[in-house]
matplotlib code that plots the C-alpha trace (Angstrom):
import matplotlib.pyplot as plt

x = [-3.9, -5.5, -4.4, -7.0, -7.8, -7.7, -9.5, -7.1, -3.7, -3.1, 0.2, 1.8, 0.8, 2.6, 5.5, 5.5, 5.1, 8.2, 9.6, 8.6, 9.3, 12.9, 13.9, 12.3, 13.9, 17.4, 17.3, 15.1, 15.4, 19.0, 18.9, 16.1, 18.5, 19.7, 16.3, 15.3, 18.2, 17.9, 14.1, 13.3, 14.3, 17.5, 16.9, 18.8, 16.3, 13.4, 15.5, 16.5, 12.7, 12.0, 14.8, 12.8, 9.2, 8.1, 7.1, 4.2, 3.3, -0.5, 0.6, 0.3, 3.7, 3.5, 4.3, 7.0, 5.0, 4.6, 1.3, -0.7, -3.6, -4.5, -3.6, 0.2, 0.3, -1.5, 1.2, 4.2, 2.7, 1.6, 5.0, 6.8, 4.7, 5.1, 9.1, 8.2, 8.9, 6.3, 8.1, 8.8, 6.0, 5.2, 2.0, 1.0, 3.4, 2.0, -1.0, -2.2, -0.6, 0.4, -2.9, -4.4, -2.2, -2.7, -6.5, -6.8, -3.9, -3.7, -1.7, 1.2, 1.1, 1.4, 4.6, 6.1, 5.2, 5.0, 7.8, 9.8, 7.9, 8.1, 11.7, 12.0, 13.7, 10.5, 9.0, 5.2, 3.3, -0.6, -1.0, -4.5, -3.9, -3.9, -3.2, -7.4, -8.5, -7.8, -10.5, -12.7, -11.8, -14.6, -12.5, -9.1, -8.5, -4.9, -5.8, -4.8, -4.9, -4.6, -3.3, -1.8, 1.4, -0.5, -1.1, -0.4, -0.5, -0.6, -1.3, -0.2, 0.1, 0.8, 2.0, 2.3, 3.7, 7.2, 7.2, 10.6, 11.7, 8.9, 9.5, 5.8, 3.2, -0.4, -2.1, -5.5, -6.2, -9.3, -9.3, -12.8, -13.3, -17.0, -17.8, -17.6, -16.3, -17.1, -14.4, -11.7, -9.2, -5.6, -2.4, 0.8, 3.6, 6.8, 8.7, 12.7, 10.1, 8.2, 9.8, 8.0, 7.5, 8.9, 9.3, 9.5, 11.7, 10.7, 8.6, 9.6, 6.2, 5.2, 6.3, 7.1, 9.9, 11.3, 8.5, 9.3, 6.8, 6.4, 4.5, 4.6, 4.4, 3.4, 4.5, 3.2, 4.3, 3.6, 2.3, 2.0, -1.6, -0.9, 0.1, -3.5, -5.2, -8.4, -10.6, -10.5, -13.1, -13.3, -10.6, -13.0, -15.0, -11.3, -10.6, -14.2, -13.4, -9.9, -10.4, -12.0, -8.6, -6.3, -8.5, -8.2, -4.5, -4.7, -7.0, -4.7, -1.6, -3.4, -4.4, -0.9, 0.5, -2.3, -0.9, 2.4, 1.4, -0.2, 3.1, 5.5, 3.7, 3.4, 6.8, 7.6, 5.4, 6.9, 10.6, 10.0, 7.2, 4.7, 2.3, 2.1, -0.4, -3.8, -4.6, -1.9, -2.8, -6.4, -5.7, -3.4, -6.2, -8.7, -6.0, -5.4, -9.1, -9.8, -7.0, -8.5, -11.7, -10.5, -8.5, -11.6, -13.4, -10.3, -10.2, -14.3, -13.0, -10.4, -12.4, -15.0, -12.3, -10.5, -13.9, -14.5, -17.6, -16.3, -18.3, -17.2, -19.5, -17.7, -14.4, -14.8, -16.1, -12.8, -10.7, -12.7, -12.5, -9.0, -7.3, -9.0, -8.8, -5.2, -5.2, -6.9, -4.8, -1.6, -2.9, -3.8, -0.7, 1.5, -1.0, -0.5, 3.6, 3.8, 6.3, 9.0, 8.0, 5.6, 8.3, 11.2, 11.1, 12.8, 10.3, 8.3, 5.2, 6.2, 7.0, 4.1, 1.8, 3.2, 3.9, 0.1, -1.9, -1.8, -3.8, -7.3, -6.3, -5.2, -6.9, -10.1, -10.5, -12.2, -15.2, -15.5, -15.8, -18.0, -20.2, -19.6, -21.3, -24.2, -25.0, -25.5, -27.4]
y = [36.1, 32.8, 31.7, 31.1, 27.7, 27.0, 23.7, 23.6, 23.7, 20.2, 18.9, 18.4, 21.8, 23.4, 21.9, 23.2, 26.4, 26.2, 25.5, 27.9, 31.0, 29.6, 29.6, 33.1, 34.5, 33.3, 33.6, 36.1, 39.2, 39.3, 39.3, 42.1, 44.8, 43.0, 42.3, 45.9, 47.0, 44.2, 44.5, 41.3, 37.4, 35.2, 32.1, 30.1, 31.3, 30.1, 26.2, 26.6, 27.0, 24.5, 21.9, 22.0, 22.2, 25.5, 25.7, 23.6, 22.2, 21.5, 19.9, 16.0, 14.4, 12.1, 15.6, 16.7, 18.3, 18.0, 16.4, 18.7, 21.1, 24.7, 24.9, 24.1, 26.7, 29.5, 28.8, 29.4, 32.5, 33.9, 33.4, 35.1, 38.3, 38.1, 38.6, 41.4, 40.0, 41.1, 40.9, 36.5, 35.5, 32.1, 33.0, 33.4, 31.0, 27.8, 29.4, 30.3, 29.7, 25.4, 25.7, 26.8, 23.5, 20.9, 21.5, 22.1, 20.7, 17.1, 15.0, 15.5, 19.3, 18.5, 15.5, 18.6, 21.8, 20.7, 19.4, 22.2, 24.8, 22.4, 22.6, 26.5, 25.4, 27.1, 30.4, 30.9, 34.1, 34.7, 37.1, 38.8, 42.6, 44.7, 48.7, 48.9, 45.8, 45.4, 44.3, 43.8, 40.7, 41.0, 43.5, 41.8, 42.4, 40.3, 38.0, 34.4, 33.4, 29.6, 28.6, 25.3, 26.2, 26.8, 30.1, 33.6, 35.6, 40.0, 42.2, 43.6, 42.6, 45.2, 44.6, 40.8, 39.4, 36.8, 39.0, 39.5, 36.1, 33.8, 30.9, 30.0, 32.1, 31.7, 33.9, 35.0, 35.4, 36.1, 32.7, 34.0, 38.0, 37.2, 35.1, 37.5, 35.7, 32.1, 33.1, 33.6, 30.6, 30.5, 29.5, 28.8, 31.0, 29.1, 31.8, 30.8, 29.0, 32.0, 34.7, 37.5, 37.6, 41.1, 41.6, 45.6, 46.6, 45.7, 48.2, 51.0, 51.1, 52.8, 49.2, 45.3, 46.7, 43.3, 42.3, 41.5, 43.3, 43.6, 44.3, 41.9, 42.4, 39.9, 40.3, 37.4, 35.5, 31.4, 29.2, 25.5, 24.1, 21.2, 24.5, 24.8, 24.8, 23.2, 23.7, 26.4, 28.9, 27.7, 30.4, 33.0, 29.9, 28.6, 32.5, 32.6, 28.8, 30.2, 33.5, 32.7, 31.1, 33.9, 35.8, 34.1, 33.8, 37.6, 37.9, 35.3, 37.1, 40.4, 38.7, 37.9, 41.4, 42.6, 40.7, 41.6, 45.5, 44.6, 42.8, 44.9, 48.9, 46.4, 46.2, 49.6, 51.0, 49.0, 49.4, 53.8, 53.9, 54.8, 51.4, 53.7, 56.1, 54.9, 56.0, 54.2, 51.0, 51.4, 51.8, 49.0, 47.1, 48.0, 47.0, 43.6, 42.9, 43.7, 41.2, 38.5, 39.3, 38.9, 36.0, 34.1, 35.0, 33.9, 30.5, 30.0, 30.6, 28.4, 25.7, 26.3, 26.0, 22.9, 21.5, 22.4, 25.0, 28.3, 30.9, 33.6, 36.1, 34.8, 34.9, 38.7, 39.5, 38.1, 40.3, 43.2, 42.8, 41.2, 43.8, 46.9, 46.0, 45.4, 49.1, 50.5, 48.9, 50.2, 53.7, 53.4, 52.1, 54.6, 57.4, 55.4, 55.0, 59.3, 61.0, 59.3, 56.5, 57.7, 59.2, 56.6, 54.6, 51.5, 50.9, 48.1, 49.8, 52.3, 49.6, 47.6, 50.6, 50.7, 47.4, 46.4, 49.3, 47.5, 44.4, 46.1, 46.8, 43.4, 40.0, 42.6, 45.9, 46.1, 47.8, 45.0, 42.6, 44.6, 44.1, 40.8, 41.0, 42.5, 40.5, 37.8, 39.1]
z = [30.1, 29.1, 25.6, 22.8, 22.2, 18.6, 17.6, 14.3, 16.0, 16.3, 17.3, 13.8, 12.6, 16.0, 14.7, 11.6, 13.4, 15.2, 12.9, 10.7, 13.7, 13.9, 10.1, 9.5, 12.8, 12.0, 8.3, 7.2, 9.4, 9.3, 5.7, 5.2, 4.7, 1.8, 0.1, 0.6, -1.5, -4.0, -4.1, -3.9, -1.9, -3.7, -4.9, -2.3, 0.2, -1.7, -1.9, 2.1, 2.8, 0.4, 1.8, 5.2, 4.3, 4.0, 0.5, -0.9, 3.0, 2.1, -1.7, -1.6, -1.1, -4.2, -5.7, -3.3, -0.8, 2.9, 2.8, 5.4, 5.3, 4.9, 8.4, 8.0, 5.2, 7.2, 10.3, 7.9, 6.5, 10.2, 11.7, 8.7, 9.4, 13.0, 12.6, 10.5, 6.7, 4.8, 1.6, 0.7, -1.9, -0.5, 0.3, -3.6, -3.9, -1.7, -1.1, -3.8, -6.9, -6.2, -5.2, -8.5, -10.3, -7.9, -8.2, -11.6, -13.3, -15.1, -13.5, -15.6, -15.2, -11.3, -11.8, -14.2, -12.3, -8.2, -7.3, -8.2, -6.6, -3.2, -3.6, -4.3, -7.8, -9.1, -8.1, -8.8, -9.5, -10.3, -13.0, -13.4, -12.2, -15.7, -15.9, -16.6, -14.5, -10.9, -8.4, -11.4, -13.2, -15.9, -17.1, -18.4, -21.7, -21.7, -25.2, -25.9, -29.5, -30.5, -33.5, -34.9, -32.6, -29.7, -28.2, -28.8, -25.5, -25.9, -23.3, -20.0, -16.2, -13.6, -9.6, -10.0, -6.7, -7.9, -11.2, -11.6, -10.6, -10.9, -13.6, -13.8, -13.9, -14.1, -16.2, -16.8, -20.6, -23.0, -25.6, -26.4, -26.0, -27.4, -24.4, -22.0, -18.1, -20.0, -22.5, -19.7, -19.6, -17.2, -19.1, -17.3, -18.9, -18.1, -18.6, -19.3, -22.4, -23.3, -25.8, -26.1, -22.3, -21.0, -17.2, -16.2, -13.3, -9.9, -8.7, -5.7, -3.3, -0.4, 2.2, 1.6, 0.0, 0.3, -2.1, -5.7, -7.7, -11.3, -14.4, -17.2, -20.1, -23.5, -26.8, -29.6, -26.3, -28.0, -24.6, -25.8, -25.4, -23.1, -20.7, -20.7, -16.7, -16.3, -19.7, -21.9, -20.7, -17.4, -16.1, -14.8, -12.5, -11.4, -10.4, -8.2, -6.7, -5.6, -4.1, -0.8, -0.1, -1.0, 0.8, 3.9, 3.9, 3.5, 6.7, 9.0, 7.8, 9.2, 12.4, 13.0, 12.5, 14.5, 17.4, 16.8, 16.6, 20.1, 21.6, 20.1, 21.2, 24.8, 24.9, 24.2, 26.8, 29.5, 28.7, 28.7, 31.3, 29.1, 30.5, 34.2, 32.5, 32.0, 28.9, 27.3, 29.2, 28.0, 24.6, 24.4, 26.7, 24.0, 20.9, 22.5, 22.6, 19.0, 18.2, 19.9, 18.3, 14.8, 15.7, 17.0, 13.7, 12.0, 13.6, 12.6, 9.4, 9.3, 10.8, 8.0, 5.3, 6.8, 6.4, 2.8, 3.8, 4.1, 1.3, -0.9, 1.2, 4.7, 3.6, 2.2, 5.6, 7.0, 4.6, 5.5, 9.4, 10.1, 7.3, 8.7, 12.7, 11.8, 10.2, 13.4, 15.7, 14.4, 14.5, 17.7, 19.1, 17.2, 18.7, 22.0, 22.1, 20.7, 18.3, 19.9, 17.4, 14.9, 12.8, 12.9, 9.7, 11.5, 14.2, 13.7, 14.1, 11.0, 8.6, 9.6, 8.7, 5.8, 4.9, 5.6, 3.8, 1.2, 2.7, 2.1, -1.6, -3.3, -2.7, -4.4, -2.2, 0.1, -1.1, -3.6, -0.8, 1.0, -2.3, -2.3, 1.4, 0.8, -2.4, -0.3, 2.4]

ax = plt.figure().add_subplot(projection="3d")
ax.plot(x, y, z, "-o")
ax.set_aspect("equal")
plt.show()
């Protein structure tokens, strides 16, 4: 079958790629057994990816980055989900949360902060998910109080990606609770600097057990001013800016597993005979083709972004579609491949299912962005 040609992988980003398949293949998957039981990535995995690129790839190299795009990011993120590893944070970690410094932070926040994070000497982590606020951000109660010392940070963060082990961790706060969104700012907890920061235990969930997920929790926790992002009551605009882009790594990570799902149930087929009967060749015939339907809306979307145009309303409609064809797609190949599979905990297909569910929940459900959708139709 002819390939897909996709305008945005040039030559460079390919070789991140390869790259990016070899490290995960030879140093992740052996070690997932590991993370499962530890709940969580080591730290000398985070500074091996960081010693060949793989962390920070689209931060400016004045601040120990790798220089490129959104494009070399979204290749290291793909090729981690398509040897199954669902659980390493360095999609909030590059994508999103270096992100949120190098385009809001002062230049000495980004000599202080980026660096380390390219290197995998720092982990990052967003903070915003509160017991009462998930999707909804209008409704974070999470209060920052400055005084002559700074700030004082109380409140609660629940299933933050990195909590556990993240040293810097950017938080959403109220420094106005008057204001309303316009009294939202985001402070950057360093948190081996912060007492009165409390991390719970790392969570057990239903997949990405790999995943190191937290609540945090903030006690009369003091954050210096100068740890300050952007302007103070600018946090909830920075949030709205920022999302499209977390949202898109969310739909290209599903687009990959949707492929995979597709290669891996093709596989299957063919190795027990399954691909002689017709309706399992149709149904994989009909999964492969929603894959290449999402990853040519993908790639529009991608295109859009590299040129600084894609919208809140189009990226919501890539969540939507790439997270919930991914969904369909694994059902369908389970229902295709039979209970030989469907109740073996190991095979791909299983932990992908349960792994991905969780795709059309954070990044805002998708309900929300199907609001988002029609509010701008």
């Amino acid at each position: 079958m002819a390939q897909n040609v996709r305008r945005w992988m040039t030559d460079d980003v390919l070789a991140v790629q390869e790259l990016a398949r070899s490290f995960f293949t030879d140093e992740a998957v052996p070690r997932r057994a590991e993370w499962e039981r530890l709940g969580g990535v080591e730290k000398d995995f985070w500074r091996k990816a960081g010693s060949l690129g793989l962390l920070g790839a689209s931060v400016p190299e004045r601040y120990g980055g790798g220089g490129g795009t959104l494009a070399h990011d979204l290749v290291i993120f793909q090729e981690q989900v398509r040897v199954g590893e669902h659980g390493f944070g360095n999609s909030m970690h590059s994508g999103v949360v270096a992100q949120y410094i190098e385009q809001y932070g002062t230049p000495e926040q980004k000599l202080r902060w980026l660096p380390g994070m390219c290197s995998g000497d720092l982990v990052g982590a967003l903070a915003l998910t509160e017991p009462d606020a998930g999707s909804d951000l209008r409704s974070i109660r999470t209060t920052a109080v400055r005084g002559d010392d700074g700030y004082r940070v109380d409140g609660s963060k629940m299933f933050i990606t990195n909590g556990s082990s993240a040293d810097l961790i950017v938080t959403a706060v109220r420094t106005d609770p008057a204001a309303g969104t316009r009294g939202m700012s985001l402070l950057v907890v360093e948190a081996d600097r912060t007492p009165g920061l409390r991390r719970g235990r790392r969570l057990a969930k239903l997949g990405q057990h790999t995943s190191d997920t937290a609540p945090l929790y903030f006690q009369d926790a003091p954050v210096p001013v100068e740890n300050l992002l952007g302007r103070e009551g600018a946090g909830f605009l920075m949030l709205m800016r920022q999302l499209p882009r977390e949202r898109l790594i969310i739909a290209a990570e599903a687009v990959a597993a949707a492929r995979r799902a597709v290669d891996v149930t093709l596989d299957r087929a063919r190795e027990s005979g399954l691909f002689a009967q017709q309706h399992v060749r149709f149904e994989i015939a009909r999964c492969a083709t929603q894959a290449r339907v999402a990853e040519s809306f993908l790639d529009d979307c991608v295109e859009l972004a590299l040129d600084g145009e894609l919208d809140t309303a189009t990226a919501s409609m890539a969540k939507i579609w790439c997270t919930e064809t991914t969904g369909h797609i694994i059902d369908r190949c389970l229902d295709a491949l039979g209970e030989t599979v469907a109740h073996d905990p190991e095979f791909p297909l299983v932990r992908m299912r349960d792994d991905l569910r969780v795709q059309r929940i954070y990044g805002g459900t998708n309900e929300v962005m199907l609001e988002v959708v029609a509010s701008s139709l």
